[in-house]
N, C-alpha and C positions, 0 to 999 in steps of 0.2 A: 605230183607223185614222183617216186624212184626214179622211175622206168620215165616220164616226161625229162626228170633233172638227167639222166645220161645220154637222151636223146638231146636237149636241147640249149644245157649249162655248160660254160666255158672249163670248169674244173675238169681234168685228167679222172683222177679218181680219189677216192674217200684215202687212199693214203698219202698224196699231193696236197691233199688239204690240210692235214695232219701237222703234217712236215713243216706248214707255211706260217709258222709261228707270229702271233700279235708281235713279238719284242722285238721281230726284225724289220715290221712296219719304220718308212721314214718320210718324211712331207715334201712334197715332191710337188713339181709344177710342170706342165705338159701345157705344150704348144703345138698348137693346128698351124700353121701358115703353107700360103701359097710357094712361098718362096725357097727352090728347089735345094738350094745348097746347105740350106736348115736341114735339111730330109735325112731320116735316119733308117739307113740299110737294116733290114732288118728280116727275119724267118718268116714263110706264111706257112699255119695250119692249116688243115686239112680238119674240117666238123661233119663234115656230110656221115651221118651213121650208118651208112647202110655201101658198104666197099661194092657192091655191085652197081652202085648208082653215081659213084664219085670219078672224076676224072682220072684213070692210070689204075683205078679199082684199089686207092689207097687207101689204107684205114683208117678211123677217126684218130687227130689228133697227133697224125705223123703229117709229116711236111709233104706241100700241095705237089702231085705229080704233074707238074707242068716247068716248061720254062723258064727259067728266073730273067727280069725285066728292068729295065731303065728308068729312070726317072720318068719318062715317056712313056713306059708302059712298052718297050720294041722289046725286042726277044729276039739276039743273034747279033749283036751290036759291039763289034771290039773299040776299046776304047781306051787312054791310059787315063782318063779321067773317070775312077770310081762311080760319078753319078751317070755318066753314061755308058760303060762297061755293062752289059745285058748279064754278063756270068760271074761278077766281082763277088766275091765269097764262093759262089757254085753256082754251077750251071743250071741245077732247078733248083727250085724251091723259092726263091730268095727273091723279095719284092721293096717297095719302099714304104714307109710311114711318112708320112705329110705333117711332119715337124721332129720334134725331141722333148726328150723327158730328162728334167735334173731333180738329183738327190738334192735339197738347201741343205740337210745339215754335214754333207760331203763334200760338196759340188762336184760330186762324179754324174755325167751323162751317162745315162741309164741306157742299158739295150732292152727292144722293143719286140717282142712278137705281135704280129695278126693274125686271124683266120680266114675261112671264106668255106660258103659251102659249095663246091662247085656243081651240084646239083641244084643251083635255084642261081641258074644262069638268067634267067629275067629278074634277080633282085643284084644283077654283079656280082654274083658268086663264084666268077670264071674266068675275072680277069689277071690275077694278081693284082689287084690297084685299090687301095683303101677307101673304096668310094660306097657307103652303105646307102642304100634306099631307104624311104621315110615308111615302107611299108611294117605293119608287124604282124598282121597273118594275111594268109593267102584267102581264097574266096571258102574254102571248105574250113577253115576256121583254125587251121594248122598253123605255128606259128614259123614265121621265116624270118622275122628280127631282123629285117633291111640285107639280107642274104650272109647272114650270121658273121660280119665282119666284126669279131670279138678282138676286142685290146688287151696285151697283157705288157704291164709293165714288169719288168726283171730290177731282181735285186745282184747284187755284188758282194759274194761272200764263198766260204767255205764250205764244203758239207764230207765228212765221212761215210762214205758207205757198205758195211760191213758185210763181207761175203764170202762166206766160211769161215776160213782163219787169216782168212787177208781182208786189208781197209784200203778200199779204194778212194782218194782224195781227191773231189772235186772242188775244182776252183772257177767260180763264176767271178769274170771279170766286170769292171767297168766296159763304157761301151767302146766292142772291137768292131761294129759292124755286123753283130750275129754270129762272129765265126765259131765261137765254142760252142754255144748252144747248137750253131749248126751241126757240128762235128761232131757233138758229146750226145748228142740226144741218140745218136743211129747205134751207138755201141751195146754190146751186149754184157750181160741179160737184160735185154731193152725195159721189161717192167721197171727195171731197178734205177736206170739213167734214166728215162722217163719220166720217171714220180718225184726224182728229186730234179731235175729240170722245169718240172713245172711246180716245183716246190718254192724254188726262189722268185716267183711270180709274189709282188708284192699287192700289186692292185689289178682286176682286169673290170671291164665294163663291156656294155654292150649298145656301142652309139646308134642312133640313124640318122639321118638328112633333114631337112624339115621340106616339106613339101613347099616347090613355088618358088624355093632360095635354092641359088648356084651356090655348088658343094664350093666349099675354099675360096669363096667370095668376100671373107675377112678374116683376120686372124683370132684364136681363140686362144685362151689360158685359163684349164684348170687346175685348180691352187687346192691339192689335198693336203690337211695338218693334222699332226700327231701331237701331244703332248707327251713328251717321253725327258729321262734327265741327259744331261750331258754324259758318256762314259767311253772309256777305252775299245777301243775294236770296236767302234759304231761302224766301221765301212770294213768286212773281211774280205777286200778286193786285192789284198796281197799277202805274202805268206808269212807265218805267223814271225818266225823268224826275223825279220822285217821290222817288226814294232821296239828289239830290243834295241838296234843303235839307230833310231829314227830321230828325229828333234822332238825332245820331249816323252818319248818311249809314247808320242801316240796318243797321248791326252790331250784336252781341249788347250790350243795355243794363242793366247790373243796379243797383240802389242799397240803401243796409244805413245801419244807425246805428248806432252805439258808444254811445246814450245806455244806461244802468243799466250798464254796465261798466265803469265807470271806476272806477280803483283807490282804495284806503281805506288809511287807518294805524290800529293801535291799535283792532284787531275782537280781542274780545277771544275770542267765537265761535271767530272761524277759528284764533287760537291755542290754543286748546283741539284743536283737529280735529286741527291739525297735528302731537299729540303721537302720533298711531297712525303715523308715515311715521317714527320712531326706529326705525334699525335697528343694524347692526354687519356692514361686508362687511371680507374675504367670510364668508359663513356657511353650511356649516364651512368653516373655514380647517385645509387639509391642505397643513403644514408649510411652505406659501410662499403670496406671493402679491405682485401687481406693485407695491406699494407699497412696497416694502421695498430695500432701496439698496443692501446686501454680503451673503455670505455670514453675517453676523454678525449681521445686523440681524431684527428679528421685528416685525413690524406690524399694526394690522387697525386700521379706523377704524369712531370713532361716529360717527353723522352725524344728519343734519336733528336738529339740537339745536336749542333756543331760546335767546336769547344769553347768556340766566342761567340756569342749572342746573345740579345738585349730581349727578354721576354718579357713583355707588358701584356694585365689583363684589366678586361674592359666590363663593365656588363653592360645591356643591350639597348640603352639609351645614351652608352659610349662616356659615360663618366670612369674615369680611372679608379682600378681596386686594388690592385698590387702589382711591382715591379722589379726583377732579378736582372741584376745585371752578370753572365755571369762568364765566366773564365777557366776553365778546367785541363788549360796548358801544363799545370803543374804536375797532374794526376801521371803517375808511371801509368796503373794497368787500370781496367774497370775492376771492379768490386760491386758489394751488395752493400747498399744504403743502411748503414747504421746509424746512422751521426745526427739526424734531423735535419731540416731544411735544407740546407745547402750541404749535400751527400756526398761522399767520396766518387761518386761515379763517376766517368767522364761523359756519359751522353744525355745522361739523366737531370731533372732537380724535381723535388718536393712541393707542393702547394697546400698549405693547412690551411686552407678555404677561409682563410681571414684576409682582412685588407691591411690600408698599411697601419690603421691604429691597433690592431688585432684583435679585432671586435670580427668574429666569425660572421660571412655575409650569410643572406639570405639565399634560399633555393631560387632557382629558373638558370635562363640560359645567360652565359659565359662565352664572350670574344676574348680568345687568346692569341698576341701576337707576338712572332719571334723576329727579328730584325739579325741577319748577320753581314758583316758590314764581310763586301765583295765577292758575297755570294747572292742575295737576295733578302725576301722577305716570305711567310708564310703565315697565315692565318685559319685558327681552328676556332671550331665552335665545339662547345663543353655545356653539359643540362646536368644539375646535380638537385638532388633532394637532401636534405640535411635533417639528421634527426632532435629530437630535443635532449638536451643534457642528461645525463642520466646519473646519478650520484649513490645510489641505490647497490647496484650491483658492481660488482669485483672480483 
């Protein structure tokens, strides 16, 4: 119901949702890990609905009235190292996420909100610490969602927000640690920073633990994707101004080199490789095929030949049927087989299924073998059906 979604759903409200447009969705990868220095500073909500039940009697959805805490979880810890600084950003509110989240088609590190209800102090709801329970209702059937530690991933961009005859410009960064959001959400008319602070929330979820597994026991990565096109101002994480004398004015930039690829003559390697791509099409050749010019005509070609080689065919009691010797050093370029038998091509020849009196053989199966003198030998097999004369038509 309504009334369930405002008590219990991570959305701010129906005009935050509005605001949070599909085209600014981007695929994004979030990582859980133990490992504290991954850990990304970041704001803790406040969900508990009901201000007289919530720690400092905060209201839903403003930042948690408590302490801001250390990677340790300590409250009051000076420190010139950020992860363990208890008030780095502010003194309250201000907790850590147990990893990071990047934009792929940016690579901007994304900043992170959590919540916590601090009324459901036996599900961690009171610590500052991203630690949810595998619980999802309480015994009267109420739901607590592991003590409503809700994920919001933040986007990086621009937003105008018009307020009388002035435009106020907010600019949500890449991640600084939570500071803007920290800053910008308290300013007034808070409706108005509010809705759109929780407007550039790209994705949120609502995790819990699984029962019986230590929380942060391995690391995790969930891999969300979009399909959206490549286009300008995919990231508004800086100001507009910005995009005109950028590299590129800010369009997709990509660079490649052709160095190791460049072509060779006389590998004698790859001419050797090259002898397994001897084939004979088509194969089977059943009584036609488009190479062939009249009703009279019977054809099938060798092909990827190397320009000197001795092609002998057999059939399958290994008596001799015909043999090309052939040569096609001469040939500048390839071309398309006009000419009959011995074709202008240079990788190709002709077979018009005759032997060498030119008496057209009979159908079954055909050993054909190529011989090139300092590369090897290769041997195919060829099955052809051959139809009867046909005098008739034209």
């Amino acid at each position: 119901s309504s009334v369930e979604e405002n008590v219990y759903a991570p959305a701010y409200n129906k005009a935050s949702k509005k605001a949070s447009l599909m085209s600014d969705l981007a695929s994004v990868d979030i990582v859980l890990t133990s490992e504290k220095k991954m850990w990304t500073r970041c704001p803790v909500i406040e969900v508990c609905p009901n201000k007289a039940l919530s720690e400092g009697h905060v209201n839903q959805f403003e930042f948690r009235g408590h302490r801001s805490v250390n990677v340790n979880g300590d409250t009051g810890v000076v420190s010139t190292d950020p992860l363990y600084n208890s008030d780095y950003i502010s003194r309250t509110g201000m907790g850590w996420f147990p990893g990071y989240a990047i934009n792929l088609e940016t690579g901007e590190r994304l900043n992170i909100m959590f919540s916590e209800n601090s009324w459901l102090s036996a599900d961690n709801g009171r610590d500052m610490l991203f630690n949810p329970t595998s619980r999802i209702l309480n015994q009267g059937g109420i739901p607590v969602f592991g003590g409503q530690h809700y994920v919001y991933i933040m986007g990086s961009k621009d937003l105008s927000v018009p307020t009388g005859t002035d435009t106020i410009r907010l600019h949500f960064p890449a991640y600084d640690g939570g500071a803007y959001l920290r800053s910008h959400m308290l300013l007034s008319p808070a409706v108005i920073y509010k809705t759109r602070t929780y407007a550039t929330c790209m994705y949120t979820g609502i995790p819990l633990s699984i029962e019986g597994k230590k929380w942060l026991s391995n690391p995790v990565t969930i891999k969300i994707r979009v399909a959206k096109p490549y286009q300008r101002f995919f990231s508004n994480s800086l100001p507009a101004s910005y995009y005109d004398t950028a590299m590129n004015r800010c369009f997709p930039l990509y660079s490649f080199s052709t160095s190791g690829i460049a072509s060779a003559q006389a590998q004698h390697n790859k001419g050797v490789s090259d002898l397994d791509k001897i084939n004979v099409v088509p194969n089977p050749y059943y009584a036609y095929d488009d190479y062939e010019r009249s009703q009279l005509d019977n054809r099938v070609k060798i092909v990827n030949l190397p320009l000197k080689c001795t092609v002998t065919i057999f059939n399958i009691s290994g008596t001799l049927i015909r043999q090309y010797v052939v040569d096609k050093s001469g040939i500048g370029e390839q071309r398309s087989s006009t000419s009959g038998i011995n074709t202008d091509s240079r990788t190709s020849i002709d077979w018009d299924l005759k032997n060498f009196a030119g008496i057209p053989v009979s159908g079954g199966v055909y050993l054909i073998h190529v011989k090139a003198d300092g590369l090897g030998e290769k041997t195919v097999k060829w099955f052809g059906i051959l139809r009867p004369v046909d005098l008739n038509s034209f």
